[in-house]
Every structure is written in C-alpha cells, then in structure tokens.
N, C-alpha and C positions, 0 to 999 in steps of 0.2 A: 497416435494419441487421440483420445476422442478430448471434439470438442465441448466444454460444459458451459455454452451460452443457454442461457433462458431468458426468452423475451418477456416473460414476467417480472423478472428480478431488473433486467433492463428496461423497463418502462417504470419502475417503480423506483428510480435512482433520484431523481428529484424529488420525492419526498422522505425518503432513508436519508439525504443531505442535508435537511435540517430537524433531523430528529433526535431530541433530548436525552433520548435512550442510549443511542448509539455513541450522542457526543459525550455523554458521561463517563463511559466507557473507556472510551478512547482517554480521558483525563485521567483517571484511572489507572491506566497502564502509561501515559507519559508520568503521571506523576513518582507512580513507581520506580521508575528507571529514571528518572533524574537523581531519586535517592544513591544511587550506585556511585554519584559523584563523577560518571565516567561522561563527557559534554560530547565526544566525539563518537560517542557508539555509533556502528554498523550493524543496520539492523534488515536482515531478510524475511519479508512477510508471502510466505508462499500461501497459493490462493488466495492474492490480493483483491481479485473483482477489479471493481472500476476505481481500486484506489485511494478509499476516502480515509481511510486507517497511515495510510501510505502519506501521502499527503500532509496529514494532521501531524505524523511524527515530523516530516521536514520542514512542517512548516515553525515548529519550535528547535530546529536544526541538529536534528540525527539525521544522517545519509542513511536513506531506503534504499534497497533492492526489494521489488513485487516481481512478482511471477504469479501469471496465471495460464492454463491453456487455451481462454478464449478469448480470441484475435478480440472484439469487439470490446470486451471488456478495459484490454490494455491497450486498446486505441483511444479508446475516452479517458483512461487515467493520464497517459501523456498529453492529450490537449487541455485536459482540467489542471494537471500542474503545468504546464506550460502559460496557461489563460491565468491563474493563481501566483505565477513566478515562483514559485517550487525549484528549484533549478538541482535539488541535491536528494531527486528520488531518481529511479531508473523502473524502466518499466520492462519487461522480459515475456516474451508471449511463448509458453514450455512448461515444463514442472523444474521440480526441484532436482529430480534426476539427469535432467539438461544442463543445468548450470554447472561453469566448471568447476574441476574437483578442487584446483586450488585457491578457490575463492576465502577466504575468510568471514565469517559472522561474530559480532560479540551477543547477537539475542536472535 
C-alpha cells in the first residue's frame, strides 16, 4: 500500500485546526446525524488524516474509527486525541480494505 503523507498537508495542520471553514463543516455533519436521534452511532471515517473530523465527532460522543494509510498522519491523530482526552476514537494506520470484515458501521 503506498504511503499518502505530504509534508505540505503536514505542516499545514496547525492552521486547518482552527479554521472556520473546516469547523463549520464538521457542525454540519454533527448536526446532521444527531437528527437521526441515534446518541450511540459508530462512525468509520476512512482517510481520516491527522484526525480532526475524527475527533470533533468524539468529542460530542460518537465512537470513531479513522483509517488512513499514512503512519505519520495516524500518529498525531492518536496523540492529538490522547492530549484532547478523546478516549472514544481509534485510529488504524491501512485502508478500508484492512479493516476487518465483521466490523460494523452505522455511517
């Protein structure tokens, strides 16, 4: 599996983390799926990156699965939700073909 790190996109991670853009987004899509009424959804975000989609959902309490294939990216999602106390993401360095088959997802 090729690796998809870009040290552009990695140096650029500190300013996509407090961007407006991004964050709206993300509310967005939480607000959405809180409409579903379902509080405990499982949600797999493959090519997660460093996480911050990942994150933003557990940090209003959906359990994440992320999956990305590069190592560096899912190294700093797990010590960003670790440093964050995030405790109900997982982070997966693969694709989505890795993951096992009897895994469940509700999104």
């Amino acid at each position: 599996m090729q690796d998809t790190f870009n040290s552009y996109q990695y140096d650029d991670l500190e300013k996509r983390e407090n961007d407006p853009y991004s964050k709206t987004k993300y509310k967005i899509i939480v607000d959405y799926l809180k409409k579903t009424g379902k509080t405990d959804m499982r949600i797999l975000n493959a090519g997660c990156g460093f996480g911050d989609l990942s994150i933003f959902l557990g940090r209003v309490g959906f359990k994440v699965v992320g999956v990305d294939p590069a190592v560096k990216y899912i190294e700093l999602a797990k010590k960003r939700a670790a440093s964050e106390g995030v405790s109900n993401c997982e982070f997966w360095v693969g694709s989505i073909e890795d993951l096992p088959k009897e895994e469940q997802y509700d999104c």
